[in-house]
N, C-alpha and C positions, 0 to 999 in steps of 0.2 A: 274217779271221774269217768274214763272210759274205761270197758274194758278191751283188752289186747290178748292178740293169737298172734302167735311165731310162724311163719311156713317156711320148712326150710328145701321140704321136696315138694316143688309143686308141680313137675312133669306129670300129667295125668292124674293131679287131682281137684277132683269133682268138689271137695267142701271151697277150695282154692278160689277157682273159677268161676263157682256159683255166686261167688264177692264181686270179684277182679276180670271177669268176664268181659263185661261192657266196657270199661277201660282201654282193654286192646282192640275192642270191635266199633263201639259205635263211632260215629262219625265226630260228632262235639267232641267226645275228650280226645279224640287225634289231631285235630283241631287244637286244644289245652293243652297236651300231653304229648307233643311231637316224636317224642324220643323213649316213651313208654317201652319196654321189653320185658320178657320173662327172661330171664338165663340161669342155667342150669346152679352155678356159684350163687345168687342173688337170694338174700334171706329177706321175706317180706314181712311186714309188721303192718297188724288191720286193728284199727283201732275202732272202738263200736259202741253207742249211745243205745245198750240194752240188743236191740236185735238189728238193729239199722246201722251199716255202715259208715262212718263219719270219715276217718280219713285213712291216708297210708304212707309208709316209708318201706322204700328196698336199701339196704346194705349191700354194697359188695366190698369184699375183703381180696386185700391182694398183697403182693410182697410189701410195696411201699405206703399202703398208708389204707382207709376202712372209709369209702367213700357212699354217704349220706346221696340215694337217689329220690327221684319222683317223690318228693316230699309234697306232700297234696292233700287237701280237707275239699268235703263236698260243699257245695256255695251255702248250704243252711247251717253250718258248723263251723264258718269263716271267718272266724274274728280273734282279736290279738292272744286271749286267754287260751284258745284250745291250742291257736296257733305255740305257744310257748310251754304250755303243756307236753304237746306232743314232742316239741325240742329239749327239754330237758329230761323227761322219757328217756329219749335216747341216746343224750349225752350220756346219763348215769350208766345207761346199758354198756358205753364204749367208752368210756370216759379214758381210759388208758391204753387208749388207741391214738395216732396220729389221723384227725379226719379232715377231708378233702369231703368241698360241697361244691357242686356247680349249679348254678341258676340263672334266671331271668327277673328275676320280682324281685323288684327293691322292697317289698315289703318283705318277703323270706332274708334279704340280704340287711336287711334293718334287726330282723329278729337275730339271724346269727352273730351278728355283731354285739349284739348288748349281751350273748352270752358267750364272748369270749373270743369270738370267730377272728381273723383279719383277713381283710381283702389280699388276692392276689392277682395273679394275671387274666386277662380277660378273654375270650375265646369268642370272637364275634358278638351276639347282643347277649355273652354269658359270661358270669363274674366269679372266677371260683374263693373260696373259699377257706381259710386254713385253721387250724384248730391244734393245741399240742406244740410236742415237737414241728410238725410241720411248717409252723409259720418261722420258725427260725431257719429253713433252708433256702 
């Protein structure tokens, strides 16, 4: 359905940016995307309809658990199929991992849930997420 690229160094790269660029600059998705960052640990996953950017997810991996970020589809690619797609994508990628999602959209939070997810504690207008082991702690 799509195809996907991995980035796992994106410090100074040009094929990266040339994507993800507008994300961290323009105004609307900072506006969207409050909490948007590159960091150094953060593996991103670009998902792509031929040459056109459809959506994206960052990974960061850390002792306790492999936390699903910026989970995002562009508004032309926004519907429940790509949406589910792209989450079981990268279930399979982690699937035996402990994962931790945090959000806002009851619609991602509807999605996670039918595959598996259980609600946890909330973080002001953000719901995290558990997956795994984790939801038993």
């Amino acid at each position: 359905m799509f195809e996907i690229k991995e980035y796992m160094d994106t410090n100074n790269n040009g094929e990266f940016y040339k994507y993800m660029g507008r994300f961290f600059a323009e105004r609307i998705f900072r506006k969207e995307l409050p909490y948007l960052i590159n960091d150094n640990e953060k593996i991103w996953y670009l998902f792509f309809d031929k040459k056109d950017l459809a959506g994206f997810c960052g990974v960061v991996m850390n002792q306790n658990n492999t936390a699903f970020t910026d989970f995002y589809l562009l508004p032309t690619y926004r519907n429940p199929e790509n949406m589910e797609y792209i989450a079981k994508y990268m279930l399979d990628l982690y699937h035996s991992e402990k994962i931790r999602i945090l959000t806002n959209s009851m619609e991602e939070m509807e999605l996670w849930e039918r595959l598996g997810f259980a609600r946890g504690k909330n973080k002001g207008s953000y719901t995290t997420l558990l997956f795994g082991d984790e939801i038993c702690e």
